[in-house]
LOROTI-58063 format. One line per 4 residues: their letters; for each residue x, y, z of C-alpha. Coordinates in nm, 4 decimals. Example, Ala and Ser with C-alpha at 12.3 -4.5 7.8 and 13.67 -1.06 7.14 Angstrom:
2
as	1.2300/-0.4500/0.7800; 1.3670/-0.1060/0.7140
END
This chain:
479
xxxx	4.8201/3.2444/4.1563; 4.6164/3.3272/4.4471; 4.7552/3.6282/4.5157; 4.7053/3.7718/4.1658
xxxx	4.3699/3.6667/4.1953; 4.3573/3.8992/4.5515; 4.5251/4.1837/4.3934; 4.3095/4.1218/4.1010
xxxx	4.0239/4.4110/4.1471; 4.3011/4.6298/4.2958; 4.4735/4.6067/3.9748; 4.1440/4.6560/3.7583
xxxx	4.0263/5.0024/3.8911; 4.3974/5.1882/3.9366; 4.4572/5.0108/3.5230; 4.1162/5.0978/3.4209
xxxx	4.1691/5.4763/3.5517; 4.5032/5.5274/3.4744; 4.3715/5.4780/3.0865; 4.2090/5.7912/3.1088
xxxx	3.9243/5.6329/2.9396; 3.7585/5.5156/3.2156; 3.5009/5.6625/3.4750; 3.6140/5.6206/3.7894
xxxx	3.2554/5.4433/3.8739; 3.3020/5.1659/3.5943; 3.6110/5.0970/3.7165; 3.5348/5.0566/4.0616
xxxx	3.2244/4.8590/3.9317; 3.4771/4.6139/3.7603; 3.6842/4.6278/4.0477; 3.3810/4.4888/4.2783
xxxx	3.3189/4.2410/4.0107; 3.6500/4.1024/4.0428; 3.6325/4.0804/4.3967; 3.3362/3.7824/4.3604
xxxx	3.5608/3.5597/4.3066; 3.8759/3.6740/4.5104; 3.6670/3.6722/4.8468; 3.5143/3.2932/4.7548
xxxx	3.8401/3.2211/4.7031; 4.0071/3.3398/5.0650; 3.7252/3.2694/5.2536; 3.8406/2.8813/5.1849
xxxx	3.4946/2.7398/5.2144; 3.4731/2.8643/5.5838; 3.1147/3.0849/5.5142; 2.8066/2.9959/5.3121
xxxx	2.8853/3.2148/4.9574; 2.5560/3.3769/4.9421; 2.5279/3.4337/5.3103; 2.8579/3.6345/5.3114
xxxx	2.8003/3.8215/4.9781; 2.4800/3.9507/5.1252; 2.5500/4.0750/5.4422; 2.9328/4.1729/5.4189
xxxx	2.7462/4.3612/5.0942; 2.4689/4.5396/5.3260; 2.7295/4.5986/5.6022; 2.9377/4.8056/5.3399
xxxx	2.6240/4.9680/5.1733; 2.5310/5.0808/5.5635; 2.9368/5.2229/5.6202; 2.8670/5.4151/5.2616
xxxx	2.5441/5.5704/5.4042; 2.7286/5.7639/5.6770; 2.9161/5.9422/5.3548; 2.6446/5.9200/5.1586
xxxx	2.4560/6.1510/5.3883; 2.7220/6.3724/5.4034; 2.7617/6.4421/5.0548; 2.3949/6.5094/4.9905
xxxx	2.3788/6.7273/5.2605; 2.7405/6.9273/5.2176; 2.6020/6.9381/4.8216; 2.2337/7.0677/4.9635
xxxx	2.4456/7.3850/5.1485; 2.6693/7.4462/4.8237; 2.3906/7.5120/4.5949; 2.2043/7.7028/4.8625
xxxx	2.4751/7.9114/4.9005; 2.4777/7.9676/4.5079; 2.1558/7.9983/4.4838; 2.1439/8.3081/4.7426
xxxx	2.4189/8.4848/4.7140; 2.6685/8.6758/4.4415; 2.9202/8.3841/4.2131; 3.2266/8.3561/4.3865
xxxx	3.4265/8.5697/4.1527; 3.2117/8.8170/4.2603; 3.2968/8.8058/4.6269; 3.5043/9.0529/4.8494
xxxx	3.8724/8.9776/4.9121; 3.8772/8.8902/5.2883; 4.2680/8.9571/5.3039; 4.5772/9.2030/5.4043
xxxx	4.6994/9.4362/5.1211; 5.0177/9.2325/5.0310; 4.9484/9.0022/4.7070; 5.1682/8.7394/4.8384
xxxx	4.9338/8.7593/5.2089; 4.6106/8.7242/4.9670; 4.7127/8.4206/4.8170; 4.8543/8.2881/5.1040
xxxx	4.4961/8.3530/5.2735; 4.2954/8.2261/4.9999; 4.5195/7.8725/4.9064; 4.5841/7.7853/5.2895
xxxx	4.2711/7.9451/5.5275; 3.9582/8.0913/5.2557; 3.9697/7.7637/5.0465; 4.1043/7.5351/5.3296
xxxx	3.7611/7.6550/5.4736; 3.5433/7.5762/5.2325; 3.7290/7.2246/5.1247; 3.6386/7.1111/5.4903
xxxx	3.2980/7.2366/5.5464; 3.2050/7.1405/5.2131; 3.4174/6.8818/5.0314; 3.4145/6.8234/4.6358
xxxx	3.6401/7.0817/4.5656; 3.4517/7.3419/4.5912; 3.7502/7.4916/4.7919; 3.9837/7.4267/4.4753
xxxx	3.6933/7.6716/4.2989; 3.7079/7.9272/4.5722; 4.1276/7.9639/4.5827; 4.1665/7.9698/4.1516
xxxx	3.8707/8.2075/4.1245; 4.0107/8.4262/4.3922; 4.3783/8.3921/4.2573; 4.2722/8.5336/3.9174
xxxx	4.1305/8.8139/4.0587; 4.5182/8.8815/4.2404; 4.6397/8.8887/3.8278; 4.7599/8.5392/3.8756
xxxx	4.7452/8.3844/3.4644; 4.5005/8.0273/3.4528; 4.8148/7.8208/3.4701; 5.0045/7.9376/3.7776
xxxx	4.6583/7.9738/3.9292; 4.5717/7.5747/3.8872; 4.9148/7.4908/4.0709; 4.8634/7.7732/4.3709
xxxx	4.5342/7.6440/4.4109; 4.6351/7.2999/4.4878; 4.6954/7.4103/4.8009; 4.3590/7.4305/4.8928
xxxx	4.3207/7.0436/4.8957; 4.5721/7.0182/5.1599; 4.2888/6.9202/5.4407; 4.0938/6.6827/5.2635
xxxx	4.1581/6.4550/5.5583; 3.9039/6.7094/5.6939; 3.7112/6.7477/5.4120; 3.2989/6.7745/5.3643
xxxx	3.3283/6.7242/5.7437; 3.5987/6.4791/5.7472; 3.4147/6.2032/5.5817; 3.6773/6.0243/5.4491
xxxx	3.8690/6.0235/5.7609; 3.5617/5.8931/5.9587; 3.5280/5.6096/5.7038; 3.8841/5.5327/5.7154
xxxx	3.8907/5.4869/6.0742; 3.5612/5.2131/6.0371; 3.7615/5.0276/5.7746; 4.0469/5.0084/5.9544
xxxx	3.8667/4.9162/6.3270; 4.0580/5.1835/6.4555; 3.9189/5.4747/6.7380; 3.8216/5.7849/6.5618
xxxx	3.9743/6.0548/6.7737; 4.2906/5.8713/6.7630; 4.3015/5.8368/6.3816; 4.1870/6.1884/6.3267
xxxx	4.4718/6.3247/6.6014; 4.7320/6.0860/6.4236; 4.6289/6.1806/6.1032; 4.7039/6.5500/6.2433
xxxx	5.0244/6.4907/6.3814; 5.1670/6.3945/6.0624; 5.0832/6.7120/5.8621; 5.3591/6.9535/6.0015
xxxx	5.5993/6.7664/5.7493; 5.4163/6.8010/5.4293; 5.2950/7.1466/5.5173; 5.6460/7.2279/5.4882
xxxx	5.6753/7.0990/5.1588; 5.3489/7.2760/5.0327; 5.4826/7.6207/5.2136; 5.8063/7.5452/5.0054
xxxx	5.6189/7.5025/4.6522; 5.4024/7.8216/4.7828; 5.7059/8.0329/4.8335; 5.8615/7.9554/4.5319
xxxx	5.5622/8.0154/4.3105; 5.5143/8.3428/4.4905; 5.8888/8.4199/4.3835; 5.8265/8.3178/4.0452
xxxx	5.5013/8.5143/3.9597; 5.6520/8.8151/4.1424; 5.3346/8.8226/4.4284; 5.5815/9.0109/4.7162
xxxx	5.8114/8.6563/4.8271; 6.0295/8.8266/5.1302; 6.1749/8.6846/5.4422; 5.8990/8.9105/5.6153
xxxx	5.6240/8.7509/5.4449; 5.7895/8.3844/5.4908; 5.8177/8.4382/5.8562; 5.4200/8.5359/5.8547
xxxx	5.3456/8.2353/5.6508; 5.5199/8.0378/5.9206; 5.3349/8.1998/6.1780; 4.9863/8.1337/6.0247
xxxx	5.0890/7.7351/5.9315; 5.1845/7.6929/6.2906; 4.8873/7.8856/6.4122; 4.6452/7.6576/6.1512
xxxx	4.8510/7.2962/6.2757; 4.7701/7.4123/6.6322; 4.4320/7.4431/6.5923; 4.3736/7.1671/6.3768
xxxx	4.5470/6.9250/6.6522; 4.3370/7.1207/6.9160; 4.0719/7.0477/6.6869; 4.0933/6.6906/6.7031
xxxx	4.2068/6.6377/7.0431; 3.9235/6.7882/7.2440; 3.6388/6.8463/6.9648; 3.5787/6.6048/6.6701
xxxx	3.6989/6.5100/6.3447; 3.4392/6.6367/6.1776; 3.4601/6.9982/6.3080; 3.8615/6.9738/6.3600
xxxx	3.8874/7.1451/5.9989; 3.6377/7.4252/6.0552; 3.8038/7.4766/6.4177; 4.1288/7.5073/6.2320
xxxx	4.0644/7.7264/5.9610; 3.7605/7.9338/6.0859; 3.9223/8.1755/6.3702; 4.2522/8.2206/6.1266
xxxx	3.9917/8.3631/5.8695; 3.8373/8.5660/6.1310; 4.1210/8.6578/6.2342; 4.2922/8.7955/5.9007
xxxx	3.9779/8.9537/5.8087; 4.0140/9.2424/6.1464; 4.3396/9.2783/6.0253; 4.2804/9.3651/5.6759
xxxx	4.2586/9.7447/5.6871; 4.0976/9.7271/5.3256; 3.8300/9.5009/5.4532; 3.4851/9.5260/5.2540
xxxx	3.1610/9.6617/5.4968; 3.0868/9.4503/5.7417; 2.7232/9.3942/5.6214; 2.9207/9.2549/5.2561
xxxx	3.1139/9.0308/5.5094; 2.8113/8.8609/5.6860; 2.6086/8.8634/5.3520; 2.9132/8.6237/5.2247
xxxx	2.9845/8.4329/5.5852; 2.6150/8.3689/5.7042; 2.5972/8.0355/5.5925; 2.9210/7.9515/5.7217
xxxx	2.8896/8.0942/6.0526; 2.5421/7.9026/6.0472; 2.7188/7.5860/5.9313; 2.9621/7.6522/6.2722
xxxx	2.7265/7.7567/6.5300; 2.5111/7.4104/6.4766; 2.8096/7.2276/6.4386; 3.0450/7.3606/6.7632
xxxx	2.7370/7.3834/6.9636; 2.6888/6.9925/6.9073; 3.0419/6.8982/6.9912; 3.1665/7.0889/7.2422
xxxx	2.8778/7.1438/7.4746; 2.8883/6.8187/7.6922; 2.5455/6.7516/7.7782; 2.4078/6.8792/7.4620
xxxx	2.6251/6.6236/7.2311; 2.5297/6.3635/7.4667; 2.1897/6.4085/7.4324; 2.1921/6.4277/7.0375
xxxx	2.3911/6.1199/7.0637; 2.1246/5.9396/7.2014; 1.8462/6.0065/6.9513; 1.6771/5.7968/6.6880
xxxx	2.0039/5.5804/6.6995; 2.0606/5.3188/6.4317; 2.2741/5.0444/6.4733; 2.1778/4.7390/6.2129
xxxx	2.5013/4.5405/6.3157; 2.6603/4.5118/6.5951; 3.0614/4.5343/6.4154; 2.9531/4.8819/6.2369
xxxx	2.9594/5.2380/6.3053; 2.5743/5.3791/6.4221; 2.4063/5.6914/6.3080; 2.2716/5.8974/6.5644
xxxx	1.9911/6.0952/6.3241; 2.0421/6.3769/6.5523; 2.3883/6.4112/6.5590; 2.5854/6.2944/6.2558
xxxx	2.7573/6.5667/6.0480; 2.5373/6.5358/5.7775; 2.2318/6.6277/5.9620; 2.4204/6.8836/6.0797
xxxx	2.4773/7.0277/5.7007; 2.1014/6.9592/5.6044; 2.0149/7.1441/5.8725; 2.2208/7.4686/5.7867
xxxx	2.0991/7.4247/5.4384; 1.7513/7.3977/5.5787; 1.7616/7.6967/5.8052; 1.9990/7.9113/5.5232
xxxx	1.7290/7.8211/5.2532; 1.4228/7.9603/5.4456; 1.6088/8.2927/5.5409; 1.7416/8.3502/5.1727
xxxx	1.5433/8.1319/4.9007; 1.2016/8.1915/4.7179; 0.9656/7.8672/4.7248; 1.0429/7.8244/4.3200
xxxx	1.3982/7.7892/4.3769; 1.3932/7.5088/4.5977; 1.3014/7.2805/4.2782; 1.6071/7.3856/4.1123
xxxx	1.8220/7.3016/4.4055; 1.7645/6.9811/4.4429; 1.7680/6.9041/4.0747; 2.1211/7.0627/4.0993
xxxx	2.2334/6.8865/4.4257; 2.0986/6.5516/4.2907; 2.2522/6.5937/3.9264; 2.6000/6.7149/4.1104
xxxx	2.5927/6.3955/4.3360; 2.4532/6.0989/4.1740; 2.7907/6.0132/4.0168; 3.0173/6.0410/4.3731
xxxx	2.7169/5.8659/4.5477; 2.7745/5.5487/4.3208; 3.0950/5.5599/4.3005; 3.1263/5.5565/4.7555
xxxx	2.8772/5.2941/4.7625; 3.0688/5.0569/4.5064; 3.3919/5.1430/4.6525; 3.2568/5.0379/5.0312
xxxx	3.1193/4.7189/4.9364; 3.4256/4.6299/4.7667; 3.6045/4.7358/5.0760; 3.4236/4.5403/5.3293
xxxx	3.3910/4.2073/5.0855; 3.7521/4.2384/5.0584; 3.8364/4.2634/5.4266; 3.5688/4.0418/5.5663
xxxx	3.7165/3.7801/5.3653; 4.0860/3.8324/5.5050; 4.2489/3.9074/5.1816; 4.3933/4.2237/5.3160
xxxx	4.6373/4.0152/5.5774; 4.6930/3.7643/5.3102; 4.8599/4.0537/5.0899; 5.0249/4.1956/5.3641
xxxx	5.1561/3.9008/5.4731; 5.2780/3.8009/5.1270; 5.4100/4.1222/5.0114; 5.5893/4.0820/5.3414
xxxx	5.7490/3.7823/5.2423; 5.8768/3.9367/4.9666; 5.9850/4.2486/5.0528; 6.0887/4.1665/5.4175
xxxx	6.2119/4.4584/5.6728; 6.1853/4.7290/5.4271; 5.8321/4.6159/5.3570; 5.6529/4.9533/5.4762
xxxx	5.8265/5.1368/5.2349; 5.5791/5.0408/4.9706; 5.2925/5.2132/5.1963; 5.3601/5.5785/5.1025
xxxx	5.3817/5.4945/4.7460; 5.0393/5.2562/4.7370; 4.8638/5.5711/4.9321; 4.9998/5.8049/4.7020
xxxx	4.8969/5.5550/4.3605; 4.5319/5.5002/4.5060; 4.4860/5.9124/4.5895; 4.6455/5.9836/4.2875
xxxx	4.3936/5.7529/4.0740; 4.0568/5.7950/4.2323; 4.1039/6.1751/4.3652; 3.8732/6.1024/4.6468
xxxx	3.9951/6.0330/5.0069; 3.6752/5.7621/5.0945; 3.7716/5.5498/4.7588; 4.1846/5.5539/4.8497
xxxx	4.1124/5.4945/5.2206; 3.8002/5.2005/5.0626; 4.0518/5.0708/4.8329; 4.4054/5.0570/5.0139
xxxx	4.3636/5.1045/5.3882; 4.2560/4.7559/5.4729; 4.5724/4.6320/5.2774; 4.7689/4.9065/5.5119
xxxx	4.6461/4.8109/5.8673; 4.7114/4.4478/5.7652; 5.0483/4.5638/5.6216; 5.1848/4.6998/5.9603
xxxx	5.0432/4.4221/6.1508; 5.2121/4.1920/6.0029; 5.5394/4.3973/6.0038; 5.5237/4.5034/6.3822
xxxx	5.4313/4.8792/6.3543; 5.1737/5.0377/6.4749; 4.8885/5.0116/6.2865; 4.7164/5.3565/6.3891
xxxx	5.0410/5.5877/6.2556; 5.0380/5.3517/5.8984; 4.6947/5.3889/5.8719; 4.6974/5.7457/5.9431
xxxx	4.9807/5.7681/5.6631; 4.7653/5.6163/5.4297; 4.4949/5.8631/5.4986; 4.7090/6.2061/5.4955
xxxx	4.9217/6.0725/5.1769; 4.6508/5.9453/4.9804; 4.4695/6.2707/5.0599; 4.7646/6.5286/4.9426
xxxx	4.7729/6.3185/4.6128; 4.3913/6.3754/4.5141; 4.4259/6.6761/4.3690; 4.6549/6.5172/4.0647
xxxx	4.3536/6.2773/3.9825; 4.2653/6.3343/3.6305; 3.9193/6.4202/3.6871; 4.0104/6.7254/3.9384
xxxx	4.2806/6.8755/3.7042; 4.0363/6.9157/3.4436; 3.7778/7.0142/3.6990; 4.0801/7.2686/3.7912
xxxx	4.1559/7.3886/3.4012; 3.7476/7.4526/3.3754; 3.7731/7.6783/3.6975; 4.0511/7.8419/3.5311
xxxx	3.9152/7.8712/3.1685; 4.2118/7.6703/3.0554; 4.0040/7.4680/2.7243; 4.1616/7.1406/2.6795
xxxx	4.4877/7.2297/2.8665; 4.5023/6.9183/3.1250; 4.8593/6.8045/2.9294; 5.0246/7.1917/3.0358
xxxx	4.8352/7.1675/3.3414; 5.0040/6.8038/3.4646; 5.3468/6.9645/3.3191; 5.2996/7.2283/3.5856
xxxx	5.1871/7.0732/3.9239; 5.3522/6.6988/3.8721; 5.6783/6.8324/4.0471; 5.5115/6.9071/4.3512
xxxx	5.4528/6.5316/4.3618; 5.8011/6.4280/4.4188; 5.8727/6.5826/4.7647; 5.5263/6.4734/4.8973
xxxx	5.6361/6.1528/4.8284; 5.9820/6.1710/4.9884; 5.8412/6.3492/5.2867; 5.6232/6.0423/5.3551
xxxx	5.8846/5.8133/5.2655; 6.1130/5.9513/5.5548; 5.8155/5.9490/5.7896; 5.7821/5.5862/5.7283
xxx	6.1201/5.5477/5.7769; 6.0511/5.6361/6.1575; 5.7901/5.3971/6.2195
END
């Protein structure tokens, strides 16, 4: 009975979303509400109730700030951005001739881009927008453009990732390089559903333009593990995708004038510049990290004010802004940034305060060691498929690693494998399933145009969902 009554808010937010008729807000609101009693409950009389609820609630309202300040900011430089400059439909193509090479560029490098500078799908926008442009119908277009997502690990600075690694008291670098390491086998599987797309919709599929996509993948895993090895994991996404772009764009004889080029990539190269100079020049970083530091308890991350990534953002959106913006626009921008935000603000802060009442008050080992009970040496099999479920039915990397990655790191504790790789399975997995949350395939159809088509939509991209899941099946397999 206790164990239902564990699994109990777990249970209320996937069944409340997986109606449909749910906001993914109320249900994690219900989900917090059940977890009242389920932490009273495991914490066995050991802690005063209202004394735990209280600060376990501030600790996880201080661990939502960190993303909380991200998404402002990364919001603040998305509506700058659209505020100054042409819609994206109207941007140059910043690829080689081939149509297969201009997808390729747009779903894997262009958007990639974007997704981790910026978050929200806004890359998702970027990589349908662009593949209509290639003569690529609203349909085929959604599923091409899922491959965009395939970095949210990295996304709006790798916020998700950063948050995954508090909740699961693991070291960030290690996560994020982890978390890295694992993608080579799922890129696979998204260059497979790429190639066979690009076959089907006649865009130039050839063994000549497989052996370039190849190239480019291995070239963009490289630099991402670089990335996260001797940088950060906030910039590892930017280092990853940023010189590839650069990169494709010299190579593209039909490139538009270079003045068109920087008009589009200023903020970008802004957003870049602030952000590599802060990371990778030693005493400078050091410095920053040092600054107006605040650490309210001792067990939780601190925010350096001059140094987190969303500073950072502001910062490009303040210095963008004053080169590019009237005065009376800056009204309108906030209005927009708050309006766009409010919803994914609330829904981090429940999520993290569920999170932290949940593991503060050990149920997380008590599943883990009851599920292994039950399930015995083949226990970890069940971790793919809970990462997938919880991406899957929130669409947002912070809730899935919030919801399930406690449960995870207790999970592989108690069945003798390393914690960091499960975790970091949790984190990529739940991540690659995102983009089929409800809310993002009808974000995806409204990008496209497609009026009430989520149902053809699903019918579409759901096969790709099979052979992510396998793929992280057999990686558990080898932990």
């Amino acid at each position: 009975m206790q164990i239902l009554l564990y699994l109990a808010p777990i249970i209320l937010v996937i069944g409340l979303v997986a109606t449909g008729r749910v906001a993914l807000v109320h249900a994690g609101l219900a989900g917090l509400l059940a977890t009242l009693p389920a932490a009273a409950v495991a914490l066995h009389g050991q802690r005063d109730l209202l004394d735990f609820f209280v600060i376990e609630s501030l600790k996880g309202a201080w661990l939502a700030w960190h993303a909380i300040a991200v998404i402002l900011a990364g919001l603040t430089v998305h509506h700058v951005i659209q505020a100054a400059a042409p819609p994206p439909a109207d941007a140059p193509q910043i690829a080689p001739v081939s149509r297969h090479r201009q997808a390729y560029f747009l779903s894997f490098i262009a958007a990639g881009l974007i997704e981790t500078a910026i978050g929200f799908g806004v890359g998702f926008a970027l990589a349908i927008h662009g593949l209509r442009r290639l003569g690529v119908a609203p349909l085929p277009a959604v599923a091409v453009g899922l491959l965009s997502q395939m970095l949210v690990p990295w996304g709006g600075l790798g916020i998700g990732t950063v948050i995954g690694a508090a909740l699961g008291n693991l070291p960030l670098q290690g996560f994020g390089l982890s978390s890295a390491s694992l993608m080579p086998v799922f890129l696979l599987v998204l260059l497979g559903w790429f190639w066979w797309w690009s076959h089907r919709l006649g865009l130039g599929l050839s063994l000549r333009n497989m052996a370039l996509d190849l190239l480019w993948t291995t070239a963009l895993l490289g630099l991402l593990y670089l990335g996260n090895r001797y940088a950060s994991v906030d910039t590892a996404g930017l280092i990853a995708t940023a010189p590839l772009l650069a990169l494709g764009t010299l190579l593209n004889r039909n490139r538009p004038p270079l003045r068109a080029l920087l008009r589009v990539a200023l903020p970008y190269l802004l957003l870049i510049a602030v952000l590599l100079s802060t990371r990778l020049i030693p005493p400078l970083s050091q410095t920053l990290q040092s600054i107006a530091v605040s650490k309210p308890f001792a067990d939780m991350p601190a925010f350096p004010w001059a140094y987190q990534a969303g500073v950072m953002l502001l910062l490009t959106a303040l210095l963008y802004g004053a080169l590019t913006l009237k005065p009376q626009q800056i009204g309108g921008v906030l209005r927009q940034t708050w309006a766009a935000g409010r919803i994914a603000i609330a829904t981090t802060l429940i999520f993290l305060v569920m999170a932290r009442l949940m593991a503060a008050s050990g149920i997380p080992a008590e599943l883990a060691a009851a599920w292994q009970d039950v399930a015995g040496g083949q226990a970890l099999l069940a971790s793919p498929v809970f990462a997938a479920i919880a991406g899957g039915l929130t669409g947002s990397n912070t809730a899935s690693n919030s919801l399930l990655l406690p449960l995870q790191a207790a999970m592989a504790g108690s069945a003798g494998a390393s914690v960091l790789w499960v975790s970091a399975l949790q984190n990529v997995t739940g991540s690659l399933f995102t983009p089929f949350f409800p809310g993002k395939i009808a974000m995806a159809c409204a990008f496209a145009g497609i009026i009430g088509g989520e149902r053809l939509v699903y019918r579409q991209v759901i096969a790709l969902a099979p052979p992510l899941l396998i793929a992280a099946i057999l990686i558990t397999l080898a932990f």
